[in-house]
N, C-alpha and C positions, 0 to 999 in steps of 0.2 A: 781755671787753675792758674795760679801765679806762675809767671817764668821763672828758668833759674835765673838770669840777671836781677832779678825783682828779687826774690829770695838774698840772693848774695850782697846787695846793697845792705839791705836790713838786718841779716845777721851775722857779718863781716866775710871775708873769700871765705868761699866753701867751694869745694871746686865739685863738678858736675857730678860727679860718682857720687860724693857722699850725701847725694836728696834721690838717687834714681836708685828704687829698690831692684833687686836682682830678681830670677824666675822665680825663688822658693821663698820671698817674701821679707829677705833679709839684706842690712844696709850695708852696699862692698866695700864703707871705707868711715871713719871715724866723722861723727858730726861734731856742729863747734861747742865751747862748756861758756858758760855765763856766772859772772860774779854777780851779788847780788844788786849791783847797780846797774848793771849792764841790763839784769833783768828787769829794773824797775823802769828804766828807757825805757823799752822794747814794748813793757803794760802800756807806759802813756802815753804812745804812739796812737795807741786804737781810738776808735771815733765812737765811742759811745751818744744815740741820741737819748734825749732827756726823757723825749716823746716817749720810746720804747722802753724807757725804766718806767714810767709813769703806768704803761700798759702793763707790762710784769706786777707792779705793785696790784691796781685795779685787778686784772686778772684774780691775783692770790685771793684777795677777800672776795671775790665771788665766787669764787670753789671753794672753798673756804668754809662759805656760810654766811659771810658779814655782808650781809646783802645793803644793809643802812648804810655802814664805815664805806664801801665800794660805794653809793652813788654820792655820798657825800665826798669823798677823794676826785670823783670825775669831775663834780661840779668845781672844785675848786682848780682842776688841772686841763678844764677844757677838752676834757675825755666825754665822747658821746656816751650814754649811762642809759640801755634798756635793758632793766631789770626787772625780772617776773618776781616778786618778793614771794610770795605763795611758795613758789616752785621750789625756791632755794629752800625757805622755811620746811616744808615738806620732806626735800633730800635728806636737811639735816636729822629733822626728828626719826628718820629712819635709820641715819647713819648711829645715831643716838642710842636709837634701839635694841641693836645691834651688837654695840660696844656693851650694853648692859646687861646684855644676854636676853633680852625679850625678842626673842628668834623670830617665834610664831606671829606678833604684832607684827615684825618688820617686815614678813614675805605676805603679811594681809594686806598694808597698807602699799607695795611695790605691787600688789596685782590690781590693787583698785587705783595706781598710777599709772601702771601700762602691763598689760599680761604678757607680752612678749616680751618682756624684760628679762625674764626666769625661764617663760618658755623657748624663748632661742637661745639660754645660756644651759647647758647640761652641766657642767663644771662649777659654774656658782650655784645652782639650785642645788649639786650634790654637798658642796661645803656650806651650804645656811642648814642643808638636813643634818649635816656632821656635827656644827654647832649647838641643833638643837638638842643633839643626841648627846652629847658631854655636858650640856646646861640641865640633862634630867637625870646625867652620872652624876652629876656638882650635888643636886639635892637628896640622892641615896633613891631615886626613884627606880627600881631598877624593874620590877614588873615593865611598866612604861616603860623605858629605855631597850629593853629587848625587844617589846612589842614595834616601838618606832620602827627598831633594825630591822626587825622581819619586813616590813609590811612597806618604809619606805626605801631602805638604804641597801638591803640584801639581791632585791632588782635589780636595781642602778648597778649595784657591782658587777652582778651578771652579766649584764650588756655591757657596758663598758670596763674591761679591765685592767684599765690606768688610774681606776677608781679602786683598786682593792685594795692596794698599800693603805694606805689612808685609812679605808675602813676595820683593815685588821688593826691597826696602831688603835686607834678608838675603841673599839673594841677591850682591848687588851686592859684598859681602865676598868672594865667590867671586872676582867680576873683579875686585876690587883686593886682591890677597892682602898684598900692604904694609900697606896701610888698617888691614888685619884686625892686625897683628903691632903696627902702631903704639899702635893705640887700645885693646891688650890692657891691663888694669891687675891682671890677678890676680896674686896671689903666685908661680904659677908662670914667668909670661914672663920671662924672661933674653933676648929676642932683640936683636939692635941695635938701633937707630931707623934709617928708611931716609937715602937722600942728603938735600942740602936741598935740590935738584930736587923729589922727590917731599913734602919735607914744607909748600913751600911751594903744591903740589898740595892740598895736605889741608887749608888755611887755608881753603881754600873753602866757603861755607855750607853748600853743598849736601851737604859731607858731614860734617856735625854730626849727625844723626841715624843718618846709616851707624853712625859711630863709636861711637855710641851703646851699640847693640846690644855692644860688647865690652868694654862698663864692668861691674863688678862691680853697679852699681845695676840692671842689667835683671836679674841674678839675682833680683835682690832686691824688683824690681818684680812678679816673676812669681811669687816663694814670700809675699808678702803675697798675690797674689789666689786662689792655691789655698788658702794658710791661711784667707782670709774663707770659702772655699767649702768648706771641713772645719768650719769653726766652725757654719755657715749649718745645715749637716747634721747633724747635735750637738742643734741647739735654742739655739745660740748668739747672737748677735748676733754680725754679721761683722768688726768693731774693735771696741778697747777704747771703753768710754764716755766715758773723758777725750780719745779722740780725738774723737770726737764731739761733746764740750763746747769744743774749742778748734775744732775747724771752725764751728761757730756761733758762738761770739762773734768771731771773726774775721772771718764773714759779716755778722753783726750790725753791728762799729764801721765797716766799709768801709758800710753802707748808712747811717748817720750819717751820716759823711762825705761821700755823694752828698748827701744831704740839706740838708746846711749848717747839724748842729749844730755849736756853737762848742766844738770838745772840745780840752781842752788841749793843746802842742803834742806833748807826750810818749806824748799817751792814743793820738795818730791811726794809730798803726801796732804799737804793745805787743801787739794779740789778734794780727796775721799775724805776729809776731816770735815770739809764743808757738807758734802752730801750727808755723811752721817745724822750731822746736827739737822740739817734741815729736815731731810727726810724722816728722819725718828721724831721730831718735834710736831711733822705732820701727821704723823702714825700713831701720838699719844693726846694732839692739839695741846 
């Protein structure tokens, strides 16, 4: 950890109180405020190496999926480049599957890639069965869709029940079969919207989360956390590192700002602006 003299050089006298938190986590005296040049010093102080951008880059496209763009980026940056192309190609078509609502392909094809992927995750396995179970509400299957429930999701809830919210919210699409056609956004639905009796029904809070489930994002919520858990089993890390570097500085400038340093008015929300973008940009590629 830096000293205060180390501290106090760099961000002009601050005198010792105002960096040393008190017992209950709070700062006993005002920190210093920065203009925006002040702040732009202070960025281009830092030692960024090129090496470690280069690795961030490489890293992204191969979690990613760009298994070619990544060895081709290494060779050019003197970045050592083993890459299983298969394996990536593999993740993705699954992450692929997934996103497109081919459930049942994606949890065939992750058990003929390692069975203990699903089998040591109780919590993905129950959200790919959830998925499946709204991909057979999407088509009006609903015989099947009850039967699924029974036989696989009614268990799981059983035993575990940090799984029922969830199951009841899904469910609930079953009793409000409009609900389910309304808040369809795939490429496929062509259905009408219902009257505006029922759509003024649906203005109701309570079913923002119903609806939820039939946005194209829960696909998409569900094949990021199986892709973290193929990666996990790889030897991977479960995100890219530049997701990880934008969640911390994100987390970073919001604890500033608890704090009451004086950060430009521009600086105070730039790291969660950035996360947003990236992270969402990762979430839809």
């Amino acid at each position: 950890m830096a000293s205060t003299s180390t501290r106090s050089s760099r961000f002009g006298p601050i005198a010792a109180s105002a960096i040393t938190s008190t017992g209950s986590g709070t700062v006993s005296s005002s920190l210093p405020t920065f203009d925006s040049r002040q702040w732009e010093d202070e960025l281009g102080k830092a030692d960024i190496s090129k090496h470690d951008l280069n690795t961030l880059v490489f890293d992204y496209l191969l979690i990613e999926g760009f298994s070619d763009a990544a060895v081709e980026f290494a060779r050019e940056t003197g970045l050592p480049a083993d890459v299983d192309h298969e394996k990536v190609q593999e993740r993705m078509e699954i992450r692929q599957a997934v996103e497109d609502g081919r459930v049942e392909e994606a949890v065939r094809r992750v058990n003929e890639l390692d069975p203990e992927i699903l089998d040591t995750n109780a919590p993905l396995l129950f959200h790919l069965h959830l998925l499946r179970l709204i991909e057979l509400i999407r088509i009006d299957d609903v015989d099947n869709a009850l039967a699924f429930a029974t036989a696989e999701l009614a268990p799981r809830g059983a035993q575990n029940p940090e799984f029922l919210a969830d199951l009841e919210r899904t469910m609930a699409l079953l009793a409000f079969p409009d609900l389910a056609r309304f808040a369809d956004d795939s490429p496929s639905s062509s259905r009408p919207p219902p009257d505006s009796e029922t759509l003024t029904l649906f203005q109701d809070p309570a079913f923002i989360p119903i609806m939820a489930l039939m946005k194209r994002s829960q696909r998409v919520k569900v094949a990021k956390e199986l892709n973290a858990a193929i990666l996990e089993s790889q030897g991977h890390g479960m995100e890219t590192k530049l997701s990880g570097l934008v969640r911390l500085m994100a987390w970073g400038e919001q604890k500033l700002v608890e704090c009451g340093l004086g950060l430009p008015e521009e600086e105070k929300s730039k790291g969660r602006g950035w996360a947003d973008k990236v992270l969402g940009n990762q979430s839809g590629h």
